[in-house]
N, C-alpha and C positions, 0 to 999 in steps of 0.2 A: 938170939934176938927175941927179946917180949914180943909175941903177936898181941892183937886188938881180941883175941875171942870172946874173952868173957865180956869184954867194954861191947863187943856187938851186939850180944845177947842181949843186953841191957837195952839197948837202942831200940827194938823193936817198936815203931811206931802201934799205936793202941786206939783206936778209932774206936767212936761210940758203935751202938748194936744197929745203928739204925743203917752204916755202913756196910755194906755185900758187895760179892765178889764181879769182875767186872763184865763175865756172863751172865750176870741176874738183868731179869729187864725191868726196868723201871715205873710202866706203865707199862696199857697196852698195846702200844707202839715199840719195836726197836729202839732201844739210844743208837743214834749212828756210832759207828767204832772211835775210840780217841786212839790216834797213833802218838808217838812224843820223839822228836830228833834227838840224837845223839850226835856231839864230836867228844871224842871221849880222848882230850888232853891231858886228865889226870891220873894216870895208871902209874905214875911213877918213874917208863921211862920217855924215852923221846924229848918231849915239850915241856910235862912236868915240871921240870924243877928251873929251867934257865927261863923260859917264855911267859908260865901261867902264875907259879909258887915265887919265882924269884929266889931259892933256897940255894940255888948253885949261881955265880956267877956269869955272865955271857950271852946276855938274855933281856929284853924288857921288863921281865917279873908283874905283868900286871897286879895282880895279888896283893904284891907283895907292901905294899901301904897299907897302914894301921887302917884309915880309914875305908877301906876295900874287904879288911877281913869278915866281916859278917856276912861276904858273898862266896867265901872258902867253903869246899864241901863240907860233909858233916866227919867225915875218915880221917879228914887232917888235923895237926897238932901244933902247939904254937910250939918252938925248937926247943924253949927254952924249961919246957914241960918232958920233952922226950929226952930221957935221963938214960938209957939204955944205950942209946948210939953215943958214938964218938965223932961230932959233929965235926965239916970242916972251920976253920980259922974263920972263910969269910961265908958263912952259911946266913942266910935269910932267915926274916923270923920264924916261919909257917915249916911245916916239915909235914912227907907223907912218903914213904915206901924207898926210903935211899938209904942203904940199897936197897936193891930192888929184892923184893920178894914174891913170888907167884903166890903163895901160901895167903899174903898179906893182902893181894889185888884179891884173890875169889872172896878172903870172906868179906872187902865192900860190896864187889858186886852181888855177893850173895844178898847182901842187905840192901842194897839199892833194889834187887827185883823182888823184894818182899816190898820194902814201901812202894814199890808202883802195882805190887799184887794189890794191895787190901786199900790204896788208892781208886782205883777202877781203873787203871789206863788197862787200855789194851794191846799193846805192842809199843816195839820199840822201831826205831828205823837207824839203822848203824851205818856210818859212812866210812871212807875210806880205799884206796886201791888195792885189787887183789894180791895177796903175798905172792899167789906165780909168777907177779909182774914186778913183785917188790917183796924181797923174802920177807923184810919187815911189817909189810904194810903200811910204812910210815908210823908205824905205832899205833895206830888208830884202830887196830884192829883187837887189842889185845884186852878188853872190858866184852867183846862178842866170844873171842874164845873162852874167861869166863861163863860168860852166859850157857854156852853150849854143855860144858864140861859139869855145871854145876849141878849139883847133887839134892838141892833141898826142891820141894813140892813145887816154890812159887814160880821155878826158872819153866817148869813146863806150861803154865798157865797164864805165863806174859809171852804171847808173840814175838816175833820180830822180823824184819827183812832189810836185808840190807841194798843199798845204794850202788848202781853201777854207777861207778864213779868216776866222772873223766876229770882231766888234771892237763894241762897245754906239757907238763913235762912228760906225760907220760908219751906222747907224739901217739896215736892208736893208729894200728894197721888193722888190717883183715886177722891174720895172725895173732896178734894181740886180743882184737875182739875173741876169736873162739877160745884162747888162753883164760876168760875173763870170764869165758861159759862157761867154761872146765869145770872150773872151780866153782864158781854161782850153785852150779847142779848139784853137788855133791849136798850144797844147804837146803835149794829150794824145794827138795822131798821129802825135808824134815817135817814131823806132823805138827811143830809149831810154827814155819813159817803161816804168815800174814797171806790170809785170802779175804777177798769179796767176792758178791755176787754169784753165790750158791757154788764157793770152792774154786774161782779163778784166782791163782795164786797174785797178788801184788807187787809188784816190781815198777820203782822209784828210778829212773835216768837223771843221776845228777848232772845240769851242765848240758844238755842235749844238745846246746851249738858247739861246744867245746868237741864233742866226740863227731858231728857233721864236718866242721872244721879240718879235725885230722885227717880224718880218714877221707875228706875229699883230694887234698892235697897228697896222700899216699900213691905211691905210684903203679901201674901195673896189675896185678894180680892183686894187691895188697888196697888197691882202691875199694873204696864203700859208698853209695851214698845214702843220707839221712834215711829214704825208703828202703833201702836195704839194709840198714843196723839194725830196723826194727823188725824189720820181717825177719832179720837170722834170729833175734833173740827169742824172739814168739817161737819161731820154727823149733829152736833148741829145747825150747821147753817141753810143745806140744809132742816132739820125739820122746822126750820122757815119760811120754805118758801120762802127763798134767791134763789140766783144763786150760783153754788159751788164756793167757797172763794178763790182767788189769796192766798196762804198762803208761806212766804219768810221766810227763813231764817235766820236771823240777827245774826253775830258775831262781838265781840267788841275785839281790836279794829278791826284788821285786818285778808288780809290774808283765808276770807272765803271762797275763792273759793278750801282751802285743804279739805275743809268738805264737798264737792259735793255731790262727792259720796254719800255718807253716807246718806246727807240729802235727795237725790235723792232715795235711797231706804227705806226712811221712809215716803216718798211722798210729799214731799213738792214740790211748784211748781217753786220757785225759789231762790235765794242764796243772800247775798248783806251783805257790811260791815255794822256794826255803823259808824265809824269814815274812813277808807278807806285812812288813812294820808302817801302813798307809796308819796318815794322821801325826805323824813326827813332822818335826821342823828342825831346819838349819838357827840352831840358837845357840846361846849360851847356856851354862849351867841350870836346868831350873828354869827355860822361859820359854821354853816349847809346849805346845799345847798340851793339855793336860791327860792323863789316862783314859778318863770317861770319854774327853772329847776323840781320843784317837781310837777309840771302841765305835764310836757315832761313824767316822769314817772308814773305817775298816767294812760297815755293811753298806754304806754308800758305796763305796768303790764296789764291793760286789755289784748290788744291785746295779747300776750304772753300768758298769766295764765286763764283770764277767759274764753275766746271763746273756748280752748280745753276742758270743763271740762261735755260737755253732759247736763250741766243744766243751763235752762235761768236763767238771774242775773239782778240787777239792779247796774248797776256798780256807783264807788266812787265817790264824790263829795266834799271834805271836802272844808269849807271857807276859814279857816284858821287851823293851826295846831301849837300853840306857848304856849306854856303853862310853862310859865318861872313865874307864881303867884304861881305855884303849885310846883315849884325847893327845897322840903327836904326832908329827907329821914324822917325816922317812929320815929325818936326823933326829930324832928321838927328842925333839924340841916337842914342847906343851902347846897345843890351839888352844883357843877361847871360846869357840863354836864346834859346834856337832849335830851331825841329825839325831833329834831321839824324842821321845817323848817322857815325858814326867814318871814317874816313878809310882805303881799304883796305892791307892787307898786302901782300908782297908776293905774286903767286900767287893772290891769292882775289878781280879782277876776271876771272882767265880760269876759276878757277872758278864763277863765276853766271853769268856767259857761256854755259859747258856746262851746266849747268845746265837752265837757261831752254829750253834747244835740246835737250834731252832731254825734258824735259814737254813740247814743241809734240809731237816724233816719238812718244809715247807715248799722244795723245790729239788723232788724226785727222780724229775728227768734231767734238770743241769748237774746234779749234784747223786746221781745214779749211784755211783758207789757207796753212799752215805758213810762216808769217811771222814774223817779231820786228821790231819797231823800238823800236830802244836810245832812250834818254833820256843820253847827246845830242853829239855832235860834238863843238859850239864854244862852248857856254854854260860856259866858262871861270869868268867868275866865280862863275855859282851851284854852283861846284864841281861840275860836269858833263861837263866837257870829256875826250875821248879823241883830240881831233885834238894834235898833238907840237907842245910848248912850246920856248920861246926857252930856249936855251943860255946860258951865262957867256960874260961878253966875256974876251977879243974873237973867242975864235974862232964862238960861237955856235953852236954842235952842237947841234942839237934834242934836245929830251928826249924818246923817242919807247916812253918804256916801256908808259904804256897803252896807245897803242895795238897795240903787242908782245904785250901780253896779250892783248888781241880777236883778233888773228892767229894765234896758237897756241891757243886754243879753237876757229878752226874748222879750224885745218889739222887740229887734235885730235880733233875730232868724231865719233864713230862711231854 
């Protein structure tokens, strides 16, 4: 099978000189850290090809419309370009790693953690259930085992940490939680997981009702509640001889600072959306308020909502928020309406970018971690993506404008 190597080599995004690495500081203030979300759909197996690509049968193929292509990574190919496989009968037009190859996933992700090196992000935040609990992971895991494994300079110099991750099917017990630490440990002493706060490691609870939920309903010995999940994951850590763990909140999408409270008396140390997409509207295509305006409200709702709520937060960020590949309802029938907001100009995702990174630096004590994690990498289809899309054949030049814009907001930062 042709691998991509040399077509990667080529790829290598090329930033002016005025671009430095994402430990240089900007001023003489810190930039607060930029974290950036991953759901990592596209590896080839799992979701890949039936859900995202549309390339195998069985699947909604979001992707998979002409008109959608230009939000296809930059790894993938259009079928009818990939001359080396022997495609099936009814194959979709987009292709990327079918089969699968290990060899083929490291060297995108090798190239993905180059452009978010010389980008400035600073970490990654990887979702997904632990393989102990699911050999597989669901898949989702398998662009972090890249990461770990990879070999070149950038993978050590982008952070990361992953997401405890609850799921209603996973049902969590007590048992399951320390299943969940097992394995967590074995990452969290890696010298590139993600810390704040002079070396407290970082740790993301996805879903934090979802895992109260369970484990309240658990029976027995196998019951938790909310103040106890958090106190055993803290405790697990602090036994390994960490610093006690930044441990955040995460609700999807929005809207998380109504669960302060709450979270705040089960100890958590701070609060923060997934997605954070304030300023969208229930419209039609194109008639929801416009990008800048939902930049306007994105720091309103802070101001307003999270600064009264008693608990530090890492406030909203999203790229973008359009998610019109994903417009049917549960019989796969087309809506006409959708929440989302307009589709940015150009210039005005590295405006909320600065934005964003202004309100953390301006409010120290709500905003203690001086973090941000964006809404989102590689969620391409839900119109989320900032990692550099596939080029026109045949020469396939990545499109790498968003992420050009995140880069010049923080080379810009002051």
């Amino acid at each position: 099978m042709r691998l991509f190597s040399s077509l990667l080599l080529l790829w290598v995004l090329v930033f002016s000189a005025s671009v430095e690495a994402a430990d240089t500081e900007t001023s003489e203030r810190p930039r607060p850290l930029l974290g950036v979300q991953r759901w990592d759909m596209f590896s080839g197996k799992g979701s890949t090809q039936q859900k995202e690509l549309g390339y195998l049968p069985g699947g909604p193929g979001f992707l998979k419309d002409s008109q959608w292509h230009d939000r296809v990574p930059f790894f993938c190919r259009r079928t009818e370009d990939v001359d080396w496989i022997e495609h099936p009968a009814d194959a979709g037009p987009v292709w990327f790693n079918h089969p699968f190859s290990q060899e083929l996933l490291q060297e995108a992700t090798d190239q993905e953690l180059r452009y978010a090196y010389n980008a400035g992000i600073d970490f990654f935040v990887y979702h997904g259930p632990a393989r102990s609990l699911y050999s597989n992971g669901w898949e989702l895991r398998n662009n972090f085992d890249c990461h770990l494994a990879s070999q070149i300079p950038e993978a050590k110099k982008v952070n990361f940490t992953w997401a405890l991750y609850s799921h209603r099917a996973i049902r969590y017990t007590r048992s399951k939680v320390a299943t969940m630490m097992d394995e967590t440990m074995e990452y969290i002493k890696l010298p590139n997981w993600q810390t704040v706060m002079d070396g407290r490691p970082l740790i993301v609870v996805y879903h934090p009702e979802r895992f109260r939920a369970a484990l309240q309903a658990a029976k027995g010995r196998q019951h938790m509640t909310g103040a106890e999940f958090v106190g055993y994951v803290r405790a697990r850590v602090e036994a390994g001889g960490l610093k006690n763990p930044y441990i955040v909140g995460c609700m999807e999408p929005r809207e998380s600072y109504l669960h302060a409270e709450i979270l705040k008396k089960e100890g958590y140390d701070a609060f923060m959306d997934y997605e954070g997409a304030y300023g969208g509207e229930v419209a039609k295509r194109d008639e929801a308020p416009t990008y800048a305006a939902a930049t306007e409200e994105i720091l309103k709702t802070c101001e307003q909502e999270y600064l009264s709520r008693g608990l530090p937060f890492l406030p909203p960020c999203p790229s973008m928020h359009y998610r019109w590949p994903h417009a049917f309802d549960r019989r796969g029938q087309p809506v006409e309406e959708l929440y989302h907001m307009q589709w940015p100009k150009e210039g005005e995702l590295t405006a909320r970018v600065e934005a964003v990174l202004d309100f953390v630096a301006a409010h120290p004590k709500d905003c203690e971690a001086q973090t941000v994690i964006m809404y989102s990498w590689n969620e391409h289809s839900g119109g989320g993506g900032i990692c550099p899309t596939m080029g026109k054949s045949p020469k396939y030049q990545p499109d790498t404008q968003w992420l050009d814009e995140v880069a010049e907001a923080l080379v810009g930062w002051k």
